[in-house]
mmCIF file of the N, C-alpha and C atoms, coordinates in Angstrom:
data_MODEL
# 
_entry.id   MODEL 
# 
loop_
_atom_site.group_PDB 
_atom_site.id 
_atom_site.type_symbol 
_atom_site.label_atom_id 
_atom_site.label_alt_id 
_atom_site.label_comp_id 
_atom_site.label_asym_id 
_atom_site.label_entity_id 
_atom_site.label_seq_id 
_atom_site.pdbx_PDB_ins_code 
_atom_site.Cartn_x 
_atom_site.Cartn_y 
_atom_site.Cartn_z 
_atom_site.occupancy 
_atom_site.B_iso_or_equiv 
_atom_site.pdbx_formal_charge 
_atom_site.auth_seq_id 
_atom_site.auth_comp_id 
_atom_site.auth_asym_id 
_atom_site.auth_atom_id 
_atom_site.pdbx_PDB_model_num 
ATOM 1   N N  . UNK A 1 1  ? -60.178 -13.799 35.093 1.00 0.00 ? 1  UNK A N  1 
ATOM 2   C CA . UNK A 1 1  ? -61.273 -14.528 35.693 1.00 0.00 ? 1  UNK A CA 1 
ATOM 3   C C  . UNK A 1 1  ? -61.009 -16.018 35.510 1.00 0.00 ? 1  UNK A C  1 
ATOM 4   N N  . UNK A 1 2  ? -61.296 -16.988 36.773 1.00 0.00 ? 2  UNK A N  1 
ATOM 5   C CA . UNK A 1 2  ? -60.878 -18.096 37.089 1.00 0.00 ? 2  UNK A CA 1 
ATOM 6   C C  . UNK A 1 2  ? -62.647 -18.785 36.346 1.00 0.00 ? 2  UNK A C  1 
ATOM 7   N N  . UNK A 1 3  ? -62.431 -19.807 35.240 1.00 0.00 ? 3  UNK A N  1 
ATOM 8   C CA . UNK A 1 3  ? -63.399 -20.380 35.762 1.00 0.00 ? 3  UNK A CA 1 
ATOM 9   C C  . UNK A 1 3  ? -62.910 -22.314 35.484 1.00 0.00 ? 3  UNK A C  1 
ATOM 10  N N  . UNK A 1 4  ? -64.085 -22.936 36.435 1.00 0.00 ? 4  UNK A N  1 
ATOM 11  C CA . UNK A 1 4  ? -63.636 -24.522 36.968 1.00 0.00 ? 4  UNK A CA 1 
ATOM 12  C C  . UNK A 1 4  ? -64.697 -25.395 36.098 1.00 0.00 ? 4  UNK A C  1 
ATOM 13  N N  . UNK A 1 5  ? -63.744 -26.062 35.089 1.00 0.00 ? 5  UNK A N  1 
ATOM 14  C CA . UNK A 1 5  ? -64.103 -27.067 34.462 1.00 0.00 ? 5  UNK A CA 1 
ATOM 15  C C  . UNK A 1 5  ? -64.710 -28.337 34.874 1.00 0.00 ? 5  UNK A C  1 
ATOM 16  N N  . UNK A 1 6  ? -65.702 -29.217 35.367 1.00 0.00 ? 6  UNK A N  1 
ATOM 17  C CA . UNK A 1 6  ? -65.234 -30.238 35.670 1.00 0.00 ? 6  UNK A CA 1 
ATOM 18  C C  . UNK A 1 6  ? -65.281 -31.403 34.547 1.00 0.00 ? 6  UNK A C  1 
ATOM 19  N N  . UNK A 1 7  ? -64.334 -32.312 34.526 1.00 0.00 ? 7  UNK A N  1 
ATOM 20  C CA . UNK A 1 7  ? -64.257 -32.951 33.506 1.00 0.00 ? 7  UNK A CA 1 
ATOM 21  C C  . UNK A 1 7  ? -64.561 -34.652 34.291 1.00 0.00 ? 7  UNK A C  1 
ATOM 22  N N  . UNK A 1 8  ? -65.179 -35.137 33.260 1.00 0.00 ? 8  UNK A N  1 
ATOM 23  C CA . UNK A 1 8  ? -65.742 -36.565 33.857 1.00 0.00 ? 8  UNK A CA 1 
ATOM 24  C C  . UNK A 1 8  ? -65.252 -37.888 32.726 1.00 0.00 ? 8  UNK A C  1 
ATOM 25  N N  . UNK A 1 9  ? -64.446 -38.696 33.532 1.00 0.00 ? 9  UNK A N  1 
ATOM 26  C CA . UNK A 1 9  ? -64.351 -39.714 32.799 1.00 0.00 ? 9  UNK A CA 1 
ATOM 27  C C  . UNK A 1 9  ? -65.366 -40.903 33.066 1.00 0.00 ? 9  UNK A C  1 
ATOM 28  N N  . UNK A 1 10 ? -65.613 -41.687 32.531 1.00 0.00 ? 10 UNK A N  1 
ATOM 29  C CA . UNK A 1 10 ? -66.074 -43.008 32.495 1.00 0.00 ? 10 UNK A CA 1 
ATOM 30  C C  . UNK A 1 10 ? -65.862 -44.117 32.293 1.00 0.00 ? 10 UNK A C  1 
ATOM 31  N N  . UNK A 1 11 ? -65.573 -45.192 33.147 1.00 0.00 ? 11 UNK A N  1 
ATOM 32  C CA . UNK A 1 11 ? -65.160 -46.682 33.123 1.00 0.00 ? 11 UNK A CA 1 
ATOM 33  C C  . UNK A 1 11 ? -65.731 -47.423 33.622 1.00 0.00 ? 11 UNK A C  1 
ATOM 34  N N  . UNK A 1 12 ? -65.851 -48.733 33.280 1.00 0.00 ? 12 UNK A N  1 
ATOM 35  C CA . UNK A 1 12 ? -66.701 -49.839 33.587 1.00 0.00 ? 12 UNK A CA 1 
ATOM 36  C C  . UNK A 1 12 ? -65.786 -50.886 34.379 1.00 0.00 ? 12 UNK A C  1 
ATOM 37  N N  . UNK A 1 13 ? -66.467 -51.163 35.671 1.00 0.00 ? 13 UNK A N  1 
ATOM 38  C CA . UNK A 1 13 ? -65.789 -52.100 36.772 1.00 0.00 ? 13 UNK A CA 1 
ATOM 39  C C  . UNK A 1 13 ? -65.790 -53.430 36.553 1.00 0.00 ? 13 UNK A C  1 
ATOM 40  N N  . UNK A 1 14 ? -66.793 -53.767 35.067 1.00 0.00 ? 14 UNK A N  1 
ATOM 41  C CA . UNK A 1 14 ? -66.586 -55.343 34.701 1.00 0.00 ? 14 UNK A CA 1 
ATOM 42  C C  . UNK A 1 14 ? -65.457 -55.435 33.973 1.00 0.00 ? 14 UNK A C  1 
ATOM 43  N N  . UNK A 1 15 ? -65.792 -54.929 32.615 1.00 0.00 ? 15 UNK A N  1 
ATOM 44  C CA . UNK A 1 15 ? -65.307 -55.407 31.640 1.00 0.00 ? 15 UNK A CA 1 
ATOM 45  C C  . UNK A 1 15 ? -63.469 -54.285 31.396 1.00 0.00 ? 15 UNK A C  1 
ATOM 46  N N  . UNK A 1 16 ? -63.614 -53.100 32.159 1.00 0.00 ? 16 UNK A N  1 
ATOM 47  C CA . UNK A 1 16 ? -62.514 -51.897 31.909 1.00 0.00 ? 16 UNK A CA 1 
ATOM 48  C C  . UNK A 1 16 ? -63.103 -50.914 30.773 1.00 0.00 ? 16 UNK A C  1 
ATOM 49  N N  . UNK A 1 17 ? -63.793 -50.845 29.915 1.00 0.00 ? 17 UNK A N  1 
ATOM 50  C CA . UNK A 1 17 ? -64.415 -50.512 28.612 1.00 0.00 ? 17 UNK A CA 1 
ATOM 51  C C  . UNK A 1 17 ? -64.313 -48.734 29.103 1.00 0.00 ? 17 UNK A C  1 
ATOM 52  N N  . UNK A 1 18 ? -64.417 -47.988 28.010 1.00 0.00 ? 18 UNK A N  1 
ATOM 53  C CA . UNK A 1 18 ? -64.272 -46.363 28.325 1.00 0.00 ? 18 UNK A CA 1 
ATOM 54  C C  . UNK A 1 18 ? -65.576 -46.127 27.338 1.00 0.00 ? 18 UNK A C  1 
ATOM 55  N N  . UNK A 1 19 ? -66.274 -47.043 26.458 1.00 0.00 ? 19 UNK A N  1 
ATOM 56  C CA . UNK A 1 19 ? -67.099 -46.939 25.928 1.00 0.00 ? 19 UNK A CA 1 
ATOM 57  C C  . UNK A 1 19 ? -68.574 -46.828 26.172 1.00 0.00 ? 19 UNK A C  1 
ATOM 58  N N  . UNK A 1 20 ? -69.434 -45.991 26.285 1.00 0.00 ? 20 UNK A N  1 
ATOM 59  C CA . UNK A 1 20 ? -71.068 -45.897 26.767 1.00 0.00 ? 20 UNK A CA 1 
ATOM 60  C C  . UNK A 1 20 ? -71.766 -45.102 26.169 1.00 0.00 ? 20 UNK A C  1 
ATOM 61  N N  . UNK A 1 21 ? -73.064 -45.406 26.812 1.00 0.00 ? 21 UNK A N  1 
ATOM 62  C CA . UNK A 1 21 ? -73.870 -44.650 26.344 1.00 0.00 ? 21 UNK A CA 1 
ATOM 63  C C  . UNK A 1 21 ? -74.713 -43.536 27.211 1.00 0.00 ? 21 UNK A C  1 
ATOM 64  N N  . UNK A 1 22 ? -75.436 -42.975 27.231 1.00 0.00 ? 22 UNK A N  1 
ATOM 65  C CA . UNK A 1 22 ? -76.232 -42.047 27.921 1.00 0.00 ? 22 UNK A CA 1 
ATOM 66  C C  . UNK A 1 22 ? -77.684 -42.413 28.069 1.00 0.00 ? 22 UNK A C  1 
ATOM 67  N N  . UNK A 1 23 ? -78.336 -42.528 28.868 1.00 0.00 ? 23 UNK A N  1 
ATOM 68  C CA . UNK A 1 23 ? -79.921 -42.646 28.785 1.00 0.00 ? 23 UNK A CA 1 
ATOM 69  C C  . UNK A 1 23 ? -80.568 -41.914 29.731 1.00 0.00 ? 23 UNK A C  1 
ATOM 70  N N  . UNK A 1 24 ? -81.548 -41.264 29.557 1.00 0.00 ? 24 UNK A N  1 
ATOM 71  C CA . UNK A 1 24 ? -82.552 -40.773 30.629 1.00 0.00 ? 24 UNK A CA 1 
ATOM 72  C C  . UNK A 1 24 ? -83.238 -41.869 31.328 1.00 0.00 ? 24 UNK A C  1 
ATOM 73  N N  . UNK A 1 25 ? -83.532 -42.718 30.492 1.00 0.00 ? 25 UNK A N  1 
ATOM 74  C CA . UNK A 1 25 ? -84.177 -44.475 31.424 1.00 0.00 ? 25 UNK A CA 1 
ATOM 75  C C  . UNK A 1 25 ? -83.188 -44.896 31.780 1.00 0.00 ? 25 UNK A C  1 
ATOM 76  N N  . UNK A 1 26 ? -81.863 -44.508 32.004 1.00 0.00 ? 26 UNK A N  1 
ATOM 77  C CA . UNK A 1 26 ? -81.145 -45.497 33.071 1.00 0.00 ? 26 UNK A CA 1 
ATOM 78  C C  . UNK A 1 26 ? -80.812 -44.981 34.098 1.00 0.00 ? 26 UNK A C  1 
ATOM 79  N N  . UNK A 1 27 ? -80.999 -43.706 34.656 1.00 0.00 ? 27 UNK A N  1 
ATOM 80  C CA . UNK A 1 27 ? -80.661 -42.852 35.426 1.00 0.00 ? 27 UNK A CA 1 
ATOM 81  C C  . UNK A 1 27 ? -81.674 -43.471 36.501 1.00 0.00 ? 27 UNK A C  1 
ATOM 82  N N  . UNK A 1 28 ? -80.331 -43.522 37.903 1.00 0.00 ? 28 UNK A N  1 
ATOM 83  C CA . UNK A 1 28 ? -81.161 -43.904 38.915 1.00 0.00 ? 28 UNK A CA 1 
ATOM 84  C C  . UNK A 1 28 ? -80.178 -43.372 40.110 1.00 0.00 ? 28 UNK A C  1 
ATOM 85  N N  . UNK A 1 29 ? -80.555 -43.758 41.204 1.00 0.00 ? 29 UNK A N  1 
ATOM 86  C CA . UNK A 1 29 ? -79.348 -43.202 42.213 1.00 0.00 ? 29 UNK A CA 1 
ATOM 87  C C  . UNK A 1 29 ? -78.263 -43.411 42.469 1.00 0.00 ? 29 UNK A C  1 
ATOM 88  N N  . UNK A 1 30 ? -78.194 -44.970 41.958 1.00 0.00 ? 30 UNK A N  1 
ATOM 89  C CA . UNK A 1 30 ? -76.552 -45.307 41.841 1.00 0.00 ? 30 UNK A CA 1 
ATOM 90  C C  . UNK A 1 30 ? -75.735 -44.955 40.462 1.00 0.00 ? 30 UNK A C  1 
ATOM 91  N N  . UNK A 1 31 ? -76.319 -44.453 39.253 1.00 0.00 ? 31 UNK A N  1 
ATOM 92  C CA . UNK A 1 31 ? -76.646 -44.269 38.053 1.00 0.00 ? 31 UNK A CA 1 
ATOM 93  C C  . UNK A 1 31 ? -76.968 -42.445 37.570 1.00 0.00 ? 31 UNK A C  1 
ATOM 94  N N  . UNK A 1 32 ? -76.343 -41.925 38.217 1.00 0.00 ? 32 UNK A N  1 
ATOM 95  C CA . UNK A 1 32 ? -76.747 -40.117 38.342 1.00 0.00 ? 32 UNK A CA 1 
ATOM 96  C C  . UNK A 1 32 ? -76.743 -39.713 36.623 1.00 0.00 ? 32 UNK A C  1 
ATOM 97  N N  . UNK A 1 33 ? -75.897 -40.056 35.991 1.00 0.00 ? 33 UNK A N  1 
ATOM 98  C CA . UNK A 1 33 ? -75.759 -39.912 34.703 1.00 0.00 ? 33 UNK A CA 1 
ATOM 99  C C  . UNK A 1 33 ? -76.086 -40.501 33.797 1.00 0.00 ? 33 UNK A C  1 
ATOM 100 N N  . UNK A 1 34 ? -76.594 -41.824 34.475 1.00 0.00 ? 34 UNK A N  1 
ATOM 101 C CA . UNK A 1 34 ? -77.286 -42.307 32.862 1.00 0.00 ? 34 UNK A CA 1 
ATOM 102 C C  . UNK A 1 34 ? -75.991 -43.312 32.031 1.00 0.00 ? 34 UNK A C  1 
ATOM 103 N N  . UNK A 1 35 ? -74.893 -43.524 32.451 1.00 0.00 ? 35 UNK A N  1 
ATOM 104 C CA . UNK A 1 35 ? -74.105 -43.860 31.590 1.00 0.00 ? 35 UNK A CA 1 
ATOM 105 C C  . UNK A 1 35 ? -74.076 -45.539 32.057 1.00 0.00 ? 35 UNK A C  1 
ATOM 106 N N  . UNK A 1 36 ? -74.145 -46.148 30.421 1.00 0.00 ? 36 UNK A N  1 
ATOM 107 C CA . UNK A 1 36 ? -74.036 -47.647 30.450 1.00 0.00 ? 36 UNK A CA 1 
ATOM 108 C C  . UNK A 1 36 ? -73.540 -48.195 29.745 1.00 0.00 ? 36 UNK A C  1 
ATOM 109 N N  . UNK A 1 37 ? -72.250 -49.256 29.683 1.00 0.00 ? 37 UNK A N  1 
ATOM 110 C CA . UNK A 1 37 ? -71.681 -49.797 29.059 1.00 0.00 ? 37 UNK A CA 1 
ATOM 111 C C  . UNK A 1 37 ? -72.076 -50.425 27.856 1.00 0.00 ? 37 UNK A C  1 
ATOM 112 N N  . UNK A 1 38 ? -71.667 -50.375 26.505 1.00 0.00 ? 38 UNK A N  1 
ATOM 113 C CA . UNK A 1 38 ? -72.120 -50.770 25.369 1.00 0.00 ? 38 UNK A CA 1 
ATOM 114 C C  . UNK A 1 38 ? -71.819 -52.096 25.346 1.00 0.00 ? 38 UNK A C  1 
ATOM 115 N N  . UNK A 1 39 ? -70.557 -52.851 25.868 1.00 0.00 ? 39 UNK A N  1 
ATOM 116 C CA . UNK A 1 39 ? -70.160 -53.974 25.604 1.00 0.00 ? 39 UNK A CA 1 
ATOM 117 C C  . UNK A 1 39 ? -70.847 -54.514 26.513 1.00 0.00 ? 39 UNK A C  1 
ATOM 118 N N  . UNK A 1 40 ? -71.038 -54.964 27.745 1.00 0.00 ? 40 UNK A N  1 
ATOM 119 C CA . UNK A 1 40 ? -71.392 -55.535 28.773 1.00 0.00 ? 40 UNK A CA 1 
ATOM 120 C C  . UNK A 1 40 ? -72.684 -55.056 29.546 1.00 0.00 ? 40 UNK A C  1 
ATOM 121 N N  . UNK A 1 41 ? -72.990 -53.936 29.189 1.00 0.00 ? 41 UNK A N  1 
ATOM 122 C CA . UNK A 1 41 ? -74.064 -53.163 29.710 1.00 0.00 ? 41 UNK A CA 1 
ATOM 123 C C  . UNK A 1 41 ? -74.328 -53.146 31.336 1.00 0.00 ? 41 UNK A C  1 
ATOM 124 N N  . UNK A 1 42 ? -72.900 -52.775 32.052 1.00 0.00 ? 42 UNK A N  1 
ATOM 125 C CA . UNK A 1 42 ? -72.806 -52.560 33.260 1.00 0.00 ? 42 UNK A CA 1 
ATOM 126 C C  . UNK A 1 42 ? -73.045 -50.629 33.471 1.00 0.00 ? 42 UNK A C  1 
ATOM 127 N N  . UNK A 1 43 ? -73.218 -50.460 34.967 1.00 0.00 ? 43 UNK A N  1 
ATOM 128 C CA . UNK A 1 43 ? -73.207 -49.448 34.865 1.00 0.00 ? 43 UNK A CA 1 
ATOM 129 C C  . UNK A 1 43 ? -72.138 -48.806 35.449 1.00 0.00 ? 43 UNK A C  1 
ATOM 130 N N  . UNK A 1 44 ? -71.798 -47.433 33.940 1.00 0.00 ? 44 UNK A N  1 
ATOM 131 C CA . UNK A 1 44 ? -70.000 -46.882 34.214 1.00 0.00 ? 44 UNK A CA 1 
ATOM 132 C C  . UNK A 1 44 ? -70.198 -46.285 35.937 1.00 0.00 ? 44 UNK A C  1 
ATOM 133 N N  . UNK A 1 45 ? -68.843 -46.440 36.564 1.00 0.00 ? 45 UNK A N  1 
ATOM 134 C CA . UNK A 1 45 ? -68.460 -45.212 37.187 1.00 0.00 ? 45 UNK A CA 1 
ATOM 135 C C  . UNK A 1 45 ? -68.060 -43.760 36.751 1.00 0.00 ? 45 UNK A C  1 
ATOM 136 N N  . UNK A 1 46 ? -68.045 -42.603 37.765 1.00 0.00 ? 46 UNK A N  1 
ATOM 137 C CA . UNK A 1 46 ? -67.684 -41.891 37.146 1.00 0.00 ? 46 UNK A CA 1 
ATOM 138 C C  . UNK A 1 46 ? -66.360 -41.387 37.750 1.00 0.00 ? 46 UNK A C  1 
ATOM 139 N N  . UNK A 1 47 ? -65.370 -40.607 37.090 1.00 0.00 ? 47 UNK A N  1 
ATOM 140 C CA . UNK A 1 47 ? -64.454 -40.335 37.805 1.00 0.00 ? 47 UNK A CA 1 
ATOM 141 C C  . UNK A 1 47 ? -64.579 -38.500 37.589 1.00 0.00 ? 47 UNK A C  1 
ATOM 142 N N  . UNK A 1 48 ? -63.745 -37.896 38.121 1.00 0.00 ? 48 UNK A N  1 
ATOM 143 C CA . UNK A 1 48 ? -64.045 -36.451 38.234 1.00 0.00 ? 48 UNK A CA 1 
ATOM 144 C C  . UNK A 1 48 ? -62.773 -35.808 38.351 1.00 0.00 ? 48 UNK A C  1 
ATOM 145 N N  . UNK A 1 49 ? -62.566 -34.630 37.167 1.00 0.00 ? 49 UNK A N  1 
ATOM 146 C CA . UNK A 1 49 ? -61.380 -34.011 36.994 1.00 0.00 ? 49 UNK A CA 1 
ATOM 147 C C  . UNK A 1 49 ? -61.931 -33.044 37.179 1.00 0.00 ? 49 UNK A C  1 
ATOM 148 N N  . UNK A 1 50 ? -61.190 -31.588 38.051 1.00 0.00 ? 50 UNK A N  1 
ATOM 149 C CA . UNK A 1 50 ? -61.500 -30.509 38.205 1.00 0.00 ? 50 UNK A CA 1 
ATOM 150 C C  . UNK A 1 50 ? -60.181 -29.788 37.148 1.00 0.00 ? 50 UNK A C  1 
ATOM 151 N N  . UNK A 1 51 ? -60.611 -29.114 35.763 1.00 0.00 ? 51 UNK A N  1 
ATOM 152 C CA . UNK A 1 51 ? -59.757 -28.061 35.360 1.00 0.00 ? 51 UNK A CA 1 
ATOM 153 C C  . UNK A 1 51 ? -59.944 -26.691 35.811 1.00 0.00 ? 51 UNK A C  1 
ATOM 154 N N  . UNK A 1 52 ? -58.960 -26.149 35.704 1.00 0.00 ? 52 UNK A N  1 
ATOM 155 C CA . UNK A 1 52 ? -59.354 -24.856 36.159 1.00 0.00 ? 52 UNK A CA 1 
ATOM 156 C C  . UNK A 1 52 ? -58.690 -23.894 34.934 1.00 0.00 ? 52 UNK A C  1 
ATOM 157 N N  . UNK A 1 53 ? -59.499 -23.344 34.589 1.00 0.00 ? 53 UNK A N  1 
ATOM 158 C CA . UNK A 1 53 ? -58.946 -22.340 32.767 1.00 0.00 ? 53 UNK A CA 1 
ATOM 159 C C  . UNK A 1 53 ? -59.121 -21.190 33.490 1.00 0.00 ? 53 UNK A C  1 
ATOM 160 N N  . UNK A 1 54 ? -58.396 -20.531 32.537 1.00 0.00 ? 54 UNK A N  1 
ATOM 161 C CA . UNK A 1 54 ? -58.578 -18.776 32.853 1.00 0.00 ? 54 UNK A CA 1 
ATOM 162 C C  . UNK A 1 54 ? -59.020 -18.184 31.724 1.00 0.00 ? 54 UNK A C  1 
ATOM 163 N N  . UNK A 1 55 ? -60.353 -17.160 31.606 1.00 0.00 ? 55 UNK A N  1 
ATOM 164 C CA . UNK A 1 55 ? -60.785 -17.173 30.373 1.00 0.00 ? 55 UNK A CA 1 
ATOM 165 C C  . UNK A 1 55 ? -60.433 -15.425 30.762 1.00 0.00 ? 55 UNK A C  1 
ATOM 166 N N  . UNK A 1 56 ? -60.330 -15.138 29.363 1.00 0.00 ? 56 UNK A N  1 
ATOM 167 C CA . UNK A 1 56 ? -59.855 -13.959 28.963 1.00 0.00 ? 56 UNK A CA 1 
ATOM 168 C C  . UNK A 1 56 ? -61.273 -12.813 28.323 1.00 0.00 ? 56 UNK A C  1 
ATOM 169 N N  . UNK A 1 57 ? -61.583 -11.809 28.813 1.00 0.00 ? 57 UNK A N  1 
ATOM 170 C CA . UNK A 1 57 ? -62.526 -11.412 28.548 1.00 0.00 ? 57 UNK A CA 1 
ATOM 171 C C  . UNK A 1 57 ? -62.359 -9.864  27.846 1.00 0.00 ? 57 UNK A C  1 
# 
C-alpha cells in the first residue's frame, strides 16, 4: 500500500530565513498556514514536497 506524504518547507522572501512560527491569528488567505518569520516577521512561503512511502502492513 502506497501512501503520499506531503512535505512542506518554509522560506521567507525578505530576509531567506527557514525559521517561523505558527499562529492561528495570522492565518489569512495569503497566509493558509499561519507561518511567520521570527526574524523579520514577514510572511513564509510555502513550498510543497510530495513523498510517496510504502507502508507495510
Amino acid at each position: 500500500m502506497k501512501v503520499s506524504i506531503i512535505i512542506l518547507n518554509f522560506k521567507c522572501p525578505s530576509c531567506s530565513g527557514h525559521q517561523y512560527r505558527l499562529s492561528s491569528f495570522d492565518v489569512t488567505t495569503k497566509n493558509p498556514h499561519g507561518a511567520v518569520c521570527i526574524f523579520c516577521k514577514s510572511i513564509m512561503h510555502a513550498s510543497y514536497r510530495d513523498a510517496n512511502v510504502s507502508a507495510r502492513c
